[in-house]
N, C-alpha and C positions, 0 to 999 in steps of 0.2 A: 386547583385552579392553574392553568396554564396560561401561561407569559408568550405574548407573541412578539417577536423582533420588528418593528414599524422603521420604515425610513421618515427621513425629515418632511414630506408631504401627508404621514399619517398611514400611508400603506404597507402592507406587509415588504419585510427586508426579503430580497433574493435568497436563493438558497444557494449555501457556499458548496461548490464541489470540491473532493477530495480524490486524489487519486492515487491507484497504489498498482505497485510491479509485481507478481509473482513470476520472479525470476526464476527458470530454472538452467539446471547444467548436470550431463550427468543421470539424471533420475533424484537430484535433490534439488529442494524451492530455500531461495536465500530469505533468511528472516532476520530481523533487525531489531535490537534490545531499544528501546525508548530511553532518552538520557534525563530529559527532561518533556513536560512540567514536573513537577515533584510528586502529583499524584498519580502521573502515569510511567512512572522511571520504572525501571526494570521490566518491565510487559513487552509482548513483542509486536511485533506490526510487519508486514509487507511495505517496504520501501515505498516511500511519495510524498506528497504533499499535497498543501492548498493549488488552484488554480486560478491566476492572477485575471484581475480584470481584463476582459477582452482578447485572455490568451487559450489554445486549443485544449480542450484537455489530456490529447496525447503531447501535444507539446510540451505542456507543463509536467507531465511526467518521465520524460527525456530531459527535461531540465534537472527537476527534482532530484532524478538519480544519478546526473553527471556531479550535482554538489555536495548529495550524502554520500555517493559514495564512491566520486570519481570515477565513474564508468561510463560509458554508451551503450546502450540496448537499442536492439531491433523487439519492438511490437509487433505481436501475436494477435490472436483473439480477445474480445471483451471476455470475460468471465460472468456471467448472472447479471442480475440488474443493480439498481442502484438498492443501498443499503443503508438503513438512516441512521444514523453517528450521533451519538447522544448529547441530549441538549446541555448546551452552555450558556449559563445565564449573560453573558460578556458577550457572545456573537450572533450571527444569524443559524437558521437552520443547515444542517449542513448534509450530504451524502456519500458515499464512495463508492467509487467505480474501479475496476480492477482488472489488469488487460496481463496476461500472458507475456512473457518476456524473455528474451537471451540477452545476454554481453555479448556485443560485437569488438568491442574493445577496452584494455583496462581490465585488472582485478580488484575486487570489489576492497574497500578500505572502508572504516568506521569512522568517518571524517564529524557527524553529526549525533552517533550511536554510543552506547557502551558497548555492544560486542555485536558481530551479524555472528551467523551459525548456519552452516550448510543443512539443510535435513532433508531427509528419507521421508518414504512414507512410511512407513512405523515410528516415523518420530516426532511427527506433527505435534501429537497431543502431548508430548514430553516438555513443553512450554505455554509459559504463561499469555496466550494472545489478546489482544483490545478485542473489545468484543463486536467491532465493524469486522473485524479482520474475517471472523470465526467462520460465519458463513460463504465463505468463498473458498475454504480447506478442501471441502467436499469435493468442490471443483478442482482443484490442483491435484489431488492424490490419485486421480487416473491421469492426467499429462506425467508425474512423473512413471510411476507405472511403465507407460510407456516410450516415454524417454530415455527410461533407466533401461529398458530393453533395445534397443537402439545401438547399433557399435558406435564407439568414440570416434571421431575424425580426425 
């Protein structure tokens, strides 16, 4: 039986959007160890967060990664569609979306993480990812491909 999230009027709660960075630089996508909760500590995830009420979702992800992780990104492309993030009995339904990224300024720091880790595409699968994350890999492992072929500037 499934639990549906009601707001105070009896209707279905909104759906919370989530949004993450596939950072690259290089020809490698920045990946980010979860610190917490305690059941998701140590797994990794692409950089981001919730999206506050009434705020843009690229905004919120220019937010997100100035706090995890001290940096500025310029956005890229969306990557795939949304992707449904597994239910939590404590919140509403939720999604994530996931846009293409560089540092425009700033090196990335573990302000909110246990450790980021630069990776290759051969190294994607070398780590434990949340499982929203997984399907947008596919995506990333030809941008770096070709970024990694790319001269540095």
């Amino acid at each position: 039986m499934s639990t549906v999230t009601r707001t105070q009027d009896g209707g279905p709660a909104a759906t919370q959007i989530v949004v993450g960075a596939a950072i690259i630089r290089g020809g490698m996508l920045l990946g980010a160890q979860r610190a917490a909760p305690a059941k998701l500590r140590g797994r990794w995830e692409l950089p981001g967060g919730k999206v506050d009420p009434g705020e843009a979702a690229t905004d919120a992800l220019v937010r997100e990664c100035r706090e995890e992780l001290g940096v500025e990104i310029a956005l890229g492309e969306r990557l795939g569609g949304d992707v449904a993030m597994p239910v939590r009995p404590e919140g509403p339904r939720a999604v994530l979306r996931v846009w293409a990224a560089r540092i425009v300024e700033g090196e990335p720091r573990a302000l909110e993480h246990l450790a980021l880790r630069w990776l290759g595409p051969g190294e994607l699968d070398e780590v434990d990812w949340l499982p929203a994350d997984l399907p947008f890999l596919g995506e990333v492992r030809p941008l770096l491909e070709r970024d990694g072929a790319a001269p540095l500037a």
